[in-house]
C-alpha positions in Angstrom: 0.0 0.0 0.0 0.9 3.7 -1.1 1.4 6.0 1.8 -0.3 9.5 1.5 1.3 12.7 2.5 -1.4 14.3 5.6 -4.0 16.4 4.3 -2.9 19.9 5.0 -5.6 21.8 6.8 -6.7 24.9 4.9 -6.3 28.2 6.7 -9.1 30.3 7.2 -8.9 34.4 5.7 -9.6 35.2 9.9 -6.0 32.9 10.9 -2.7 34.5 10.7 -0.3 33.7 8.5 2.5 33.0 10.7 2.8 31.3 14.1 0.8 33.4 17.0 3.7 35.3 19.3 5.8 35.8 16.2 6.8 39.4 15.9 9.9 41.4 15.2 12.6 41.8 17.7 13.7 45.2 19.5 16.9 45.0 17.9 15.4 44.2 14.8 13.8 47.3 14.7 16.5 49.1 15.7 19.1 48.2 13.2 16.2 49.5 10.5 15.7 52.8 12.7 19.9 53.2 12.7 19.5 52.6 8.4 16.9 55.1 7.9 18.6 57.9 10.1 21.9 57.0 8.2 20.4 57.9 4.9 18.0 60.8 6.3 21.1 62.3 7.4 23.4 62.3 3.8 20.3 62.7 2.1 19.1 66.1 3.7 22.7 68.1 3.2 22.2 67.2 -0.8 18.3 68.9 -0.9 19.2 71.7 1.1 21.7 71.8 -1.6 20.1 71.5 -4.7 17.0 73.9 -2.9 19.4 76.5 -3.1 20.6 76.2 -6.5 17.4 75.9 -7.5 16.2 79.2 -5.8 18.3 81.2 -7.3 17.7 80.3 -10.6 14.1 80.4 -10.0 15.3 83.9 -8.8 17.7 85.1 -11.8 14.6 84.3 -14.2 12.0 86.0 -12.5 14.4 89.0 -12.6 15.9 88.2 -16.5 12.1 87.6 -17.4 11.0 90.8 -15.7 13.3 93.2 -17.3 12.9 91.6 -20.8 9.3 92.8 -20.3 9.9 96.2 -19.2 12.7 96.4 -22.1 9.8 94.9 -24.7 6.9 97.4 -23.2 9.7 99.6 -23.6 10.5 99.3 -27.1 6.5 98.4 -27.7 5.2 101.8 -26.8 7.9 104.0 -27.3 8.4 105.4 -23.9 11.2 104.6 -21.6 10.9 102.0 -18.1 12.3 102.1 -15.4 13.4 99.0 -13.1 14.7 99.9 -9.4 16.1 97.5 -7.3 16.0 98.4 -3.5 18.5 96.6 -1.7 17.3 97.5 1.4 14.5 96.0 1.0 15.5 93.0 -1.3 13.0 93.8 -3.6 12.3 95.1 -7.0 9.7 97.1 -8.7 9.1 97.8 -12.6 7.9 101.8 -12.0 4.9 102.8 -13.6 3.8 98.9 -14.4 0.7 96.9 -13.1 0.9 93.8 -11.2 -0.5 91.2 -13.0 -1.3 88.9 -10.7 -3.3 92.0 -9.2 -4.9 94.7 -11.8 -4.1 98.0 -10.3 -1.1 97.3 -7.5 2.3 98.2 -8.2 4.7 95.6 -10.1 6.8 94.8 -6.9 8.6 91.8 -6.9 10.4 90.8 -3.1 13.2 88.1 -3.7 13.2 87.7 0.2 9.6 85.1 -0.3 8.8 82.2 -1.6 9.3 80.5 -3.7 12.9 82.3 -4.0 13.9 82.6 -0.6 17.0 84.9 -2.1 18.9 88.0 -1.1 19.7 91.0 -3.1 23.1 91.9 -2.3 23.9 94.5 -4.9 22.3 96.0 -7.9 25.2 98.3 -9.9 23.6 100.2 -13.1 25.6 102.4 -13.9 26.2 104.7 -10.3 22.7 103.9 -9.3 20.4 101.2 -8.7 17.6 102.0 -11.6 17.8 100.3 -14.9 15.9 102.6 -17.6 15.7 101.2 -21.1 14.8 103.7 -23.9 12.0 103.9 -26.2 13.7 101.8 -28.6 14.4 99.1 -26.3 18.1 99.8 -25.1 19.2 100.0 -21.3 20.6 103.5 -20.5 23.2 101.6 -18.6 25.1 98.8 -18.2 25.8 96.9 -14.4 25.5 93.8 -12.4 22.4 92.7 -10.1 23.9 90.2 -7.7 21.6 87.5 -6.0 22.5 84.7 -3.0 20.7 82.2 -2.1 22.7 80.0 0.6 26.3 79.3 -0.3 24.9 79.7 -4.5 25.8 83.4 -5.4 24.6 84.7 -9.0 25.4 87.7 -11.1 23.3 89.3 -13.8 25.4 91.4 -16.3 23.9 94.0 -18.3 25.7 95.2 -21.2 24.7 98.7 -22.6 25.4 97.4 -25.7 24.3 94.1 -25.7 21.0 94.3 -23.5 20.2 91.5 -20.7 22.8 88.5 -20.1 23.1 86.4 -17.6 26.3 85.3 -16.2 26.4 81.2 -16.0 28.8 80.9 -13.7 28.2 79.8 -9.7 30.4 81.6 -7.5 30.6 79.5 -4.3 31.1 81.9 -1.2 33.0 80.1 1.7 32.7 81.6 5.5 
C-alpha cells in the first residue's frame, strides 16, 4: 500500500499567517531605525543643496524675465521704463507697471519670499540702482544685479550694448 502525505488543513482568511507570538525583535527594529537615520542624514545636506541652486535660478529668471518685459513694453510703446532695485528691502519694482497677478497694484517683486527665498546683495547700473531702457528698447546703462541664495551666489550682467545677459557661472562663497 501507497502511503499518502497528511492532508494539510486549509487556513481560514480570519487565521494569521505566521505562528501566533511571532513578531519582530527590539533589535530588529533598531538596526532599521539606525539605516533610515543614516540615509536621512546624507540625504538632507544634498536637498538643502540642490533647494538653493534651485532658488536662485528660480530667482535670476523672474528678474531676467521681468526686465525683458519692461525692455519689450519699452520698445513696444515707445516710452522709456524704469526697473529699481531696492537693496534694502530686497525687492524690486518695474515703475509705472501693473501687477499682474493683481490689476491695479504696483509691479513689486520681493526676492526675500517664496518661492525664492534669495537676497539682493547688490544692484550696480551704472552709479545707481535703476535700470531705464529707452523707447527703442536699449538700457541706458550697463551693471551687475547680484543674488545669493545659501552658499549659491549669482550675477546678472547688463551690457549697454548688448541688453540683458546672464552670467552662468556659480560663484561658491566660503565663511
Amino acid at each position: 500500500m501507497v502511503a499518502t502525505p497528511p492532508m494539510r488543513r486549509k487556513r481560514s482568511i480570519l487565521e494569521p499567517a505566521w505562528p501566533p507570538g511571532r513578531a519582530f525583535t527590539l533589535v530588529e527594529l533598531l538596526c532599521v531605525m539606525i539605516i533610515l537615520a543614516l540615509m536621512a542624514g546624507m540625504a538632507v545636506p544634498r536637498y538643502a543643496s540642490f533647494l538653493a541652486v534651485e532658488r536662485a535660478e528660480a530667482a535670476v529668471r523672474r528678474i531676467t524675465a521681468d526686465l525683458a518685459l519692461a525692455q519689450r513694453r519699452s520698445a513696444f510703446t515707445s516710452t522709456s521704463r524704469t526697473v529699481t532695485f531696492d537693496v534694502a528691502a530686497n525687492a524690486y519694482q518695474l515703475v509705472g507697471m501693473d501687477d499682474p497677478s493683481h490689476p491695479g497694484k504696483p509691479y513689486v517683486v520681493y526676492l526675500g519670499e517664496e518661492p525664492y527665498g534669495a537676497t539682493l546683495v547688490s544692484a550696480d547700473l551704472g552709479g545707481d540702482a535703476n535700470l531705464t531702457f529707452t523707447g527703442y528698447g536699449d538700457p541706458d546703462s550697463g551693471g551687475t544685479i547680484v543674488i545669493k541664495v545659501g552658499d549659491r551666489t549669482k550675477t546678472i550682467t547688463i551690457d549697454p550694448q548688448a541688453g540683458i545677459r546672464r552670467v552662468l557661472e556659480y560663484v561658491l562663497v566660503t565663511g
